[in-house]
C-alpha positions as CSV (number, residue, x, y, z in Angstrom):
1,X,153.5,75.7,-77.1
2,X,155.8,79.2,-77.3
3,X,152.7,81.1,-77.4
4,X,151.3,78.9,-73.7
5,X,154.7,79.8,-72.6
6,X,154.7,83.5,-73.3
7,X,151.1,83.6,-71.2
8,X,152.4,81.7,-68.2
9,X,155.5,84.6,-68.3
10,X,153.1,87.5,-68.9
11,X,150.8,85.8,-66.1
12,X,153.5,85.7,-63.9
13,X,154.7,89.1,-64.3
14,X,151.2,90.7,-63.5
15,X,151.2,88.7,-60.6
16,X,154.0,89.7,-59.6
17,X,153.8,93.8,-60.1
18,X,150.4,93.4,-58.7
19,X,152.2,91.9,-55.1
20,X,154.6,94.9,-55.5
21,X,151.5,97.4,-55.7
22,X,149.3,95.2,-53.1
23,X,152.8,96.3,-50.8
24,X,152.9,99.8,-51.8
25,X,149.7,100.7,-50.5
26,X,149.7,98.5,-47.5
27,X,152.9,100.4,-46.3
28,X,151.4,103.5,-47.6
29,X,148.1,103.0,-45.4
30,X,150.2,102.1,-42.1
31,X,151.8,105.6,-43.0
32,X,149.1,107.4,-42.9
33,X,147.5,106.0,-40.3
34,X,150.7,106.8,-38.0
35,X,150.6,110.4,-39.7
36,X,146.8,111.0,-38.8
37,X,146.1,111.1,-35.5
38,X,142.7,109.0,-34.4
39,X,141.7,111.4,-31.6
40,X,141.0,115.3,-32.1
41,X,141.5,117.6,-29.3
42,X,138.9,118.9,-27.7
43,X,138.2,122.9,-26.0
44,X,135.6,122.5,-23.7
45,X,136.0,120.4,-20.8
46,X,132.3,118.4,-21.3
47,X,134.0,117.8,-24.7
48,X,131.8,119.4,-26.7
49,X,132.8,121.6,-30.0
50,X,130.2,124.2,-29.6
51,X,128.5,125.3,-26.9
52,X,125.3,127.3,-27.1
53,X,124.1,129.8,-24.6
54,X,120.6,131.7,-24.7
55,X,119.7,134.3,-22.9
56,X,115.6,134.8,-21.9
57,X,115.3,138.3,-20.2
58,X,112.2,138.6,-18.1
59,X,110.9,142.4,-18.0
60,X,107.5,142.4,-18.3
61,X,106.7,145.0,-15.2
62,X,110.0,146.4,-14.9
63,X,109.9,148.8,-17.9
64,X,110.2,152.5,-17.1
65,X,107.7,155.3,-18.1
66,X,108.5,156.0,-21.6
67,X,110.7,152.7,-22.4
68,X,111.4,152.3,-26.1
69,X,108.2,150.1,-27.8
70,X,107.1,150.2,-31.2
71,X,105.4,154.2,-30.0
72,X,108.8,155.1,-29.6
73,X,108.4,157.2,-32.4
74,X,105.6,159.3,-31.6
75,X,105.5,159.3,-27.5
76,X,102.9,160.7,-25.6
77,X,103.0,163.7,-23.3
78,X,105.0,163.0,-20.4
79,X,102.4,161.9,-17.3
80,X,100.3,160.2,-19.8
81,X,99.9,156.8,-19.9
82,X,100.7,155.1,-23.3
83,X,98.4,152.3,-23.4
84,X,98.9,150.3,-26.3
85,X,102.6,150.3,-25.3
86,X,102.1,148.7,-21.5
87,X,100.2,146.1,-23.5
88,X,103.0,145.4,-25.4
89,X,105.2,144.6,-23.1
90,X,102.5,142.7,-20.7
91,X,102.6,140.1,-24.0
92,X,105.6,139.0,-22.8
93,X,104.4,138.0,-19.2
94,X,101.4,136.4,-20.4
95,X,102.4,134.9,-23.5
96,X,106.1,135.1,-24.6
97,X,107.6,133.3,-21.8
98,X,105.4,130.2,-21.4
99,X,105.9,130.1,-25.1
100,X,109.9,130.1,-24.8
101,X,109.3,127.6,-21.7
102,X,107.4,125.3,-23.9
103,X,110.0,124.8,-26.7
104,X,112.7,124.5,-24.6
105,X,111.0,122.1,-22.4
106,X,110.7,120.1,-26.0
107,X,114.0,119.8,-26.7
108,X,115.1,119.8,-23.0
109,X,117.1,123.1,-23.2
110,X,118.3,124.8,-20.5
111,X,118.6,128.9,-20.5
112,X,119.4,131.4,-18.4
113,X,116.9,134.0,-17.5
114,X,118.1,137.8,-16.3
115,X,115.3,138.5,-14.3
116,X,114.1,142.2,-13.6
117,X,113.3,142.6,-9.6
118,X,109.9,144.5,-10.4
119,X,109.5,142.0,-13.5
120,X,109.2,138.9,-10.7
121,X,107.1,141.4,-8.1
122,X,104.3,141.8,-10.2
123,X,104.5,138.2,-12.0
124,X,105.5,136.0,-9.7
125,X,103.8,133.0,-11.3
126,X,105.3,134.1,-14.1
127,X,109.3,133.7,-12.2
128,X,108.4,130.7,-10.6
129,X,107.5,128.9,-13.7
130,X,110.9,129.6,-15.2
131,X,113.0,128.5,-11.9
132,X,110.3,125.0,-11.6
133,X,111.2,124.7,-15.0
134,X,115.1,124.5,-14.5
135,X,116.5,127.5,-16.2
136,X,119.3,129.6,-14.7
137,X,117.3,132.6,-12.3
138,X,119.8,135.6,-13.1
139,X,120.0,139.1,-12.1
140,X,119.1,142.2,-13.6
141,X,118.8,145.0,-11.4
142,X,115.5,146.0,-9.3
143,X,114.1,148.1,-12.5
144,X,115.4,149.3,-15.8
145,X,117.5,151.6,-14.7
146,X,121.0,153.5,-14.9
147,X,124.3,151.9,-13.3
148,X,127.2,153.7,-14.6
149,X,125.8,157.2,-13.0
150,X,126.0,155.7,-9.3
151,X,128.2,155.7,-6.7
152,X,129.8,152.5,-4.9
153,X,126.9,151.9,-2.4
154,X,124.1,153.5,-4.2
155,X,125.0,150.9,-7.5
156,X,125.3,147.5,-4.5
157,X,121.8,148.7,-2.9
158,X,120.6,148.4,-6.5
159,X,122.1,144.9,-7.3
160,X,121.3,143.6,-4.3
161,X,117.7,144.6,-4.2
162,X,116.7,143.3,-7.0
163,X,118.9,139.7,-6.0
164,X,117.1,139.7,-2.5
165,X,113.1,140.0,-4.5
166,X,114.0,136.7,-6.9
167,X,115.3,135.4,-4.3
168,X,112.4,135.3,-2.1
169,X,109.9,135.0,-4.8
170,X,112.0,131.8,-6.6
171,X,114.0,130.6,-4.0
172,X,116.8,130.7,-6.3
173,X,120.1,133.3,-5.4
174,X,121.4,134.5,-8.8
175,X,124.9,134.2,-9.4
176,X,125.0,136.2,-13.2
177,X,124.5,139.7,-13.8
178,X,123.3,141.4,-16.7
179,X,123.2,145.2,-16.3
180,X,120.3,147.5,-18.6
181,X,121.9,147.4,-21.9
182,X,124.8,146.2,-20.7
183,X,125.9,149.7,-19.4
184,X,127.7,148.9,-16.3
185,X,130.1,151.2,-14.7
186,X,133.6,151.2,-13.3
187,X,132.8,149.8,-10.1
188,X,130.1,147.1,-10.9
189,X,132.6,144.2,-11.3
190,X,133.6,144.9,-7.8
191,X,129.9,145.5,-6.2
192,X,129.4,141.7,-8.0
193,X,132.3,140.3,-6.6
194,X,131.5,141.7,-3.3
195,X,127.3,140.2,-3.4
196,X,129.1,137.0,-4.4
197,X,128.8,136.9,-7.8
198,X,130.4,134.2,-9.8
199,X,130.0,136.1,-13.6
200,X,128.5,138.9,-15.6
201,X,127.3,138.8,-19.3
202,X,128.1,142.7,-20.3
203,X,130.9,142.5,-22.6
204,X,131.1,141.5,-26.7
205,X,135.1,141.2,-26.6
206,X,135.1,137.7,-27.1
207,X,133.8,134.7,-28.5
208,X,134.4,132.5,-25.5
209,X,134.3,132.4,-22.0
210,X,136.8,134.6,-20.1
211,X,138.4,135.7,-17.0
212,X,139.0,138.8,-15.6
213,X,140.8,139.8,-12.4
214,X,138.7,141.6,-10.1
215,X,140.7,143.0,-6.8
216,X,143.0,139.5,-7.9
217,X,140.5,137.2,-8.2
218,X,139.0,135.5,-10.6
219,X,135.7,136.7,-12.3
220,X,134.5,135.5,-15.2
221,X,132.9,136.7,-18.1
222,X,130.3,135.2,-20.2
223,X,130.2,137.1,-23.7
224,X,126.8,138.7,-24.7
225,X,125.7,139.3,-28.2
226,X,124.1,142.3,-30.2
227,X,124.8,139.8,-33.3
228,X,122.0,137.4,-32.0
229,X,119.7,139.7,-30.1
230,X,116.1,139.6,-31.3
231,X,115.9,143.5,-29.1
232,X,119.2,144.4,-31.6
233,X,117.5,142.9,-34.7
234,X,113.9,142.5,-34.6
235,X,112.7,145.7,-33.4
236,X,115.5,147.6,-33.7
237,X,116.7,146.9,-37.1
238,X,113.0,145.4,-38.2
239,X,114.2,142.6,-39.4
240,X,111.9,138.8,-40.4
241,X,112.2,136.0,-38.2
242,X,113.8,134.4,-41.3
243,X,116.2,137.0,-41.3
244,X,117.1,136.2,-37.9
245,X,117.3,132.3,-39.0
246,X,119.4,132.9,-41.4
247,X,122.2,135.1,-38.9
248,X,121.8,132.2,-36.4
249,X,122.6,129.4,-39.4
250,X,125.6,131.6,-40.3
251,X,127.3,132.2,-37.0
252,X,126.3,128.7,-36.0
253,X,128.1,127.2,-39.1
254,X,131.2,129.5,-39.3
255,X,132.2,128.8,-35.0
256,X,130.9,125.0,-35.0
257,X,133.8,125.2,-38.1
258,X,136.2,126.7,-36.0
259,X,135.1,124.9,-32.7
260,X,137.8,122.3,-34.3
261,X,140.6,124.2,-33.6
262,X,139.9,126.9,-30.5
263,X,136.6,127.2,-27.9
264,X,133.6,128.9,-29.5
265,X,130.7,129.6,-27.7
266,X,127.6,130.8,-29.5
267,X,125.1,133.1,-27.6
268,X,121.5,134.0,-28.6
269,X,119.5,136.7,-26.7
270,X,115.5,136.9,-26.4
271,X,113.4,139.4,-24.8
272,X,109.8,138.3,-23.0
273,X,108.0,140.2,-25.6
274,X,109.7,139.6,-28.9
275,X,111.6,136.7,-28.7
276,X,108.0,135.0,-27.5
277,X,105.9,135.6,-30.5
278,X,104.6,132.6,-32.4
279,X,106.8,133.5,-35.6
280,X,110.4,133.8,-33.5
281,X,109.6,130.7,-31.9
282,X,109.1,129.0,-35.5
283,X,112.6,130.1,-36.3
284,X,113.9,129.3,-33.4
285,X,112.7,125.9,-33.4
286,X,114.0,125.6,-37.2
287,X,117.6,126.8,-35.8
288,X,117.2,123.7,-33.0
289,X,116.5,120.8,-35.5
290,X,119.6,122.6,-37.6
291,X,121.9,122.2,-34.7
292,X,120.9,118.6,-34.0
293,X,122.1,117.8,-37.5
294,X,125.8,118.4,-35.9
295,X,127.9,116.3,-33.4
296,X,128.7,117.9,-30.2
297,X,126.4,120.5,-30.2
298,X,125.6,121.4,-26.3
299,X,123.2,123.7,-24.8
300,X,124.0,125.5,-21.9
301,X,122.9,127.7,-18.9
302,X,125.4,129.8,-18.2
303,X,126.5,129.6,-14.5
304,X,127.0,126.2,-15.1
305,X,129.8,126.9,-18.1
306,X,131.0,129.7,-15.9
307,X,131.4,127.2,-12.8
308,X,132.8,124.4,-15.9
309,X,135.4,127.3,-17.1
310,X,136.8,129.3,-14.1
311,X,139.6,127.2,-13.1
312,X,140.2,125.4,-16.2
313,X,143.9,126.4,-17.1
314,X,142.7,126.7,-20.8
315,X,140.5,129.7,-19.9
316,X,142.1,132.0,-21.5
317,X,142.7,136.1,-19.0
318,X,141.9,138.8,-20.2
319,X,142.6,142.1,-17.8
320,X,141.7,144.7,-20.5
321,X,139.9,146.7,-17.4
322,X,142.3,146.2,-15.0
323,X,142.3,149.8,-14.2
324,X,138.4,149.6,-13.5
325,X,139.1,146.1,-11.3
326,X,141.8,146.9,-8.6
């Protein structure tokens, strides 16, 4: 009998401590559920944590006697026609971009497309198959060709030329600019503004959309990249297409990390006639399905994240070429 009785007691107390411990974590729970908040914050307006923006630069045509290609090294004498190099960039017109067109229409991507005025002139099939498809038609001057050396009206004729061609070939009025590698001059800003422009794409200074005041308005900038530039990387630097997988995994993982806390916008650039090639297409694809693997993930063209952006009051101002802008 003492021995029942000291298991009913020992029983009890076990019982008992287990209550007290059942209430300890109960009230610890309700704490941190009050402490953790059930909602995160979220940077873009369309909710998303990343955005991704790719360029697809149409040139095919537009290129310049003597434009760098992989002769560069040993150019001909100046009059004669280098050959093997015009076919190198006609790859891009009549393969590149219907292979770009074909993997975004797989994933249902949108881009944006600078297109060269010449580049649309002599492949209009060519422009028009990128606008049917519903990519952004962009601007990028009438021909590959110097900005930052012309005067006020001279630099708008340019612009606007090359606008006025897509515009009658595609039906579509660009609203982006993207100057020849990116080498716009003091007055370009305001020569945008004034064709009605709503951004331009020739500044690295950030890793988000921007605005910038030009003559007081609003004007905003959509970052560009060298970083994740196949022109930058692949023939410049002769880097793989792995290679070039592997920098987009990085940057993807390290600003989807930080698109937690701040806006991050990713932005990838491909040229007609390297971007297009069977193996940069592989890697691309293999850098889609790697995206898909995350939650809010968007791709975007980027007039409409400039329109989404530019009177959001989270956008942040920067006014760094204010003297340039009055």
């Amino acid at each position: 009998m003492k021995y029942i009785k000291q298991s009913v007691l020992l029983l009890a107390s076990t019982i008992v401590l287990m209550s007290f411990s059942d209430h300890d974590k109960d009230k610890r729970a309700k704490k941190d559920q009050h402490e953790t908040p059930t909602s995160t914050k979220k940077y873009w307006p369309n909710g998303a944590q990343l955005v991704i923006s790719v360029s697809m630069q149409f040139e095919t045509g537009g290129q310049p006697e003597g434009a760098e290609s992989p002769f560069s090294g040993t150019p001909l004498p100046k009059g004669q026609p280098d050959l093997p190099a015009e076919s190198w960039y006609r790859y891009g017109g009549n393969e590149g971009i219907y292979r770009m067109l074909d993997l975004w229409k797989k994933y249902d991507i949108k881009v944006t497309s600078h297109v060269v005025g010449t580049a649309a002139e002599k492949y209009p099939e060519v422009a028009n198959a990128i606008a049917n498809g519903g990519h952004e038609i962009a601007a990028h001057g009438i021909a590959w060709d110097n900005q930052w050396n012309k005067n006020y009206a001279d630099e708008l004729n340019f612009v606007k030329q090359g606008v006025d061609v897509v515009e009658k070939i595609t039906g579509k009025k660009a609203v982006g600019y993207n100057a020849n590698w990116l080498r716009r001059g003091p007055n370009t800003l305001k020569v945008l503004q004034e064709l009605g422009f709503l951004y331009h794409i020739d500044d690295l200074s950030h890793d988000e959309p921007f605005i910038t005041k030009v003559k007081g308005k609003n004007f905003v900038v959509i970052p560009y990249t060298l970083r994740n530039n196949d022109i930058v990387n692949i023939e410049g630097k002769h880097w793989s297409p792995d290679q070039f997988l592997n920098q987009l995994k990085f940057e993807f993982d390290r600003l989807y990390e930080e698109g937690a806390s701040k806006r991050r916008m990713m932005s990838i650039s491909f040229h007609d006639r390297i971007g297009g090639t069977p193996a940069m297409m592989h890697a691309m694809e293999e850098f889609i399905k790697y995206t898909k693997e995350k939650q809010g993930v968007v791709f975007m063209r980027k007039d409409d994240i400039a329109k989404m952006v530019m009177n959001d009051p989270d956008t942040p101002v920067d006014n760094s070429e204010e003297k340039f802008n009055k």
